[in-house]
Steps between C-alpha positions, in 0.01 A plus 500: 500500500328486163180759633744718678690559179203510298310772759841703481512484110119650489555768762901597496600757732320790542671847481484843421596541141772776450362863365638637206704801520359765224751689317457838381307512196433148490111361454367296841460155426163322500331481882817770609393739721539877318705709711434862418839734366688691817390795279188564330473574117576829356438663179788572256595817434356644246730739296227675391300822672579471876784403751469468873688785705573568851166499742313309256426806258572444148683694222401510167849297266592814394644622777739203412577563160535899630820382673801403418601158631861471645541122577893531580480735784324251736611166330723445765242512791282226375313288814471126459219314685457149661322225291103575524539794680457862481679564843795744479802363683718690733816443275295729202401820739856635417364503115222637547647807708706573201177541294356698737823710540486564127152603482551771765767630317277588214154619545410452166568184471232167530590129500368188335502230719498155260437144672624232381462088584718226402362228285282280721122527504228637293488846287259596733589439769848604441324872380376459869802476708734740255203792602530390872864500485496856313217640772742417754793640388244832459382463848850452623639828331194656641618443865844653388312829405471450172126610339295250383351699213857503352529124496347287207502106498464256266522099471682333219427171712713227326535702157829656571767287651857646512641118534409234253564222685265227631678480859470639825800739431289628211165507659673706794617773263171550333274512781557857546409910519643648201518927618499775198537834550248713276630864434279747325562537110649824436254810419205277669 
């Protein structure tokens, strides 16, 4: 009895030891394995000489600061997005064929597409997925005949959220496409 209790003492049971689940922003622990991000890292925006634009062309900022921004006339159609994801969901299409309605309606007119992210995750990677989430809104109006070239994005990642909570409600409202209509200043 005495060597059977003293061989299971020195050995125990053998098992698998339970893996640790990673959480978004959080450092791997010693021996972890490193799981890559769904997304890969961006750059920030840069509000400094160049924006990206439909078709992958780029416009110099002025063509920004040439306009006039009207961020009440598509306030209302704002599309929310799914945790890590820059997927548009069936329940935003509506939205985003009120933005395209409104751009057809004035030929003049170009829109700034801004991406946001809730809290969770790294400033970089955040930059990432609030591009990805603006580029897909863009590619989206696209099929709905709107042109490219009058779409600009750009990727506040986690910078701007429109809820200050620390909650999934919160984190819900902020991972989002903000749309703003850009009108020509007048005698430009």
């Amino acid at each position: 009895m005495l060597a059977l209790a003293a061989t299971l003492a020195t050995t125990g049971c053998k098992h698998k030891p339970a893996g640790v689940t990673q959480l978004p922003g959080q450092r791997p622990l010693v021996g972890e394995p490193q799981m890559p991000p769904t997304l890969p890292p961006g750059n920030p925006y840069d509000a400094g000489e160049r924006v990206k634009t439909g078709g992958g062309d780029e416009a110099s900022r002025e063509m920004i600061d040439n306009m006039v921004a009207d961020r009440a006339a598509l306030a209302a159609d704002t599309i929310h997005f799914a945790y890590d994801s820059s997927v548009i969901r069936s329940s935003e299409k509506a939205s985003l064929g009120l933005v395209a309605q409104a751009l057809s309606s004035d030929s003049n007119a170009k829109l700034l597409i801004e991406g946001n992210c809730d809290e969770r995750g790294t400033e970089e990677y955040n930059r990432s997925l609030g591009e990805r989430r603006a580029l897909a809104a863009r590619e989206a109006l696209a099929k709905l005949g709107v042109d490219p070239m009058r779409v600009v994005t750009r990727s506040f990642g986690k910078d701007k959220p429109v809820e200050p909570g620390h909650d999934e409600s919160a984190w819900s409202k902020n991972r989002r496409d903000d749309f703003v209509l850009l009108h020509p200043k007048a005698g430009a």
